[in-house]
C-alpha positions as CSV (number, residue, x, y, z in Angstrom):
1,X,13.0,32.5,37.4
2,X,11.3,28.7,37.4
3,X,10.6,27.4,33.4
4,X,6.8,26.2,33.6
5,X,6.9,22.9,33.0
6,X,6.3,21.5,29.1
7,X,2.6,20.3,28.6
8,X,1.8,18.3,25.5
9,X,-1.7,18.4,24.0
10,X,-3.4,15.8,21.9
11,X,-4.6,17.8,18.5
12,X,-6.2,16.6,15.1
13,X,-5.8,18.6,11.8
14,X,-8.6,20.0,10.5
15,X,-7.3,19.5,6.4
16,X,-5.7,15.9,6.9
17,X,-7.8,15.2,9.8
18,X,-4.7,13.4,11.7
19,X,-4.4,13.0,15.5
20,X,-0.9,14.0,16.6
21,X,1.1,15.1,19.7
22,X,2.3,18.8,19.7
23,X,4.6,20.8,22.7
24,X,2.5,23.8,23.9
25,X,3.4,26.5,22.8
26,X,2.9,30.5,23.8
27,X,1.4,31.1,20.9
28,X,-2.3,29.2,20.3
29,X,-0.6,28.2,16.9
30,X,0.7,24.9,15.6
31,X,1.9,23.2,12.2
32,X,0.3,19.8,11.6
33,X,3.3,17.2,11.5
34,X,1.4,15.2,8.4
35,X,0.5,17.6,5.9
36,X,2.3,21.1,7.3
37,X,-1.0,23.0,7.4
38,X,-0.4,26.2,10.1
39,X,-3.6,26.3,12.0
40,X,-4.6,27.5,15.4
41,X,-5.5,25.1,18.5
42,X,-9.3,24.6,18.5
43,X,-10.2,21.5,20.2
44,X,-7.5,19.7,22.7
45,X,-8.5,16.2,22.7
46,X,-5.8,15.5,25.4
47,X,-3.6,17.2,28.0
48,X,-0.9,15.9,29.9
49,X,3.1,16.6,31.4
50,X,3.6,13.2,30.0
51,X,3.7,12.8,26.1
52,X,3.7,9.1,27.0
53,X,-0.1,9.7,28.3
54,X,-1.5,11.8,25.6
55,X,-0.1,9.3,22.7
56,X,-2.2,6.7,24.3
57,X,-4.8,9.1,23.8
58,X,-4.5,9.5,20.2
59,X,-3.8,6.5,19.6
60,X,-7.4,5.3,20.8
61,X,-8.6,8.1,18.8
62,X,-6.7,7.5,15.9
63,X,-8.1,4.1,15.6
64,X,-11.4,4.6,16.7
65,X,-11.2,7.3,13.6
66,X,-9.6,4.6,11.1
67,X,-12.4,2.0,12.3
68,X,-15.1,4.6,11.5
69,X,-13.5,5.2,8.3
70,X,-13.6,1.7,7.4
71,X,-16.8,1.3,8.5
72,X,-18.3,4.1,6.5
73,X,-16.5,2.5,3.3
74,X,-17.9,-0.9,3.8
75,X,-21.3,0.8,4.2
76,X,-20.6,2.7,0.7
77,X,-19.7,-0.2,-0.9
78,X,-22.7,-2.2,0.4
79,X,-25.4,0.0,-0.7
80,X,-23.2,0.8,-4.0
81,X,-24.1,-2.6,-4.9
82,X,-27.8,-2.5,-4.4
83,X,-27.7,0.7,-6.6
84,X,-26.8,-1.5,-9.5
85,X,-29.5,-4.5,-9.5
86,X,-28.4,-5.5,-12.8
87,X,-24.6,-6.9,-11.4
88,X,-26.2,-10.2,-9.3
89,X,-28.5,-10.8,-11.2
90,X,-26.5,-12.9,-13.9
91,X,-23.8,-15.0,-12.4
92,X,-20.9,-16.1,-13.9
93,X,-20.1,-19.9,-14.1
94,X,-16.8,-21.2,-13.9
């Protein structure tokens, strides 16, 4: 009897929210390589016979993800500011 040939799938986390590449499996469950939550394959961002092809794949994700992030911060810390009139309006000399 022929082995099927190993497919690896592009998955994220739901707890840590981290992109990674797992070996499918028989059973629809995995264990998240980051934080070691057990969880069940929802959403396959990527599919491939190559493991080379779907870490491309998350990695475009992942930073698309990390720029978002970063993004959203900035944004925070932007409007944070304009919460809290009273800190421009006396500047300090040097």
């Amino acid at each position: 009897a022929e082995t099927m040939a190993n497919t690896y799938l592009g998955l994220r986390c739901f707890e840590c929210r981290a992109f990674q590449v797992q070996q499918r499996k028989k059973s629809a469950k995995w264990e998240c390589r980051v934080c070691g939550t057990k969880q069940s394959v929802t959403r396959v961002y990527a599919s491939d016979a190559k493991a080379a092809a779907v870490r491309g794949v998350i990695t475009q994700l992942s930073r698309a993800q990390g720029e978002a992030e970063e993004a959203a911060e900035a944004s925070r810390f932007q409007h944070s500011g304009e919460d809290e009139p009273g800190q421009r309006e006396n500047p300090v000399l040097v």
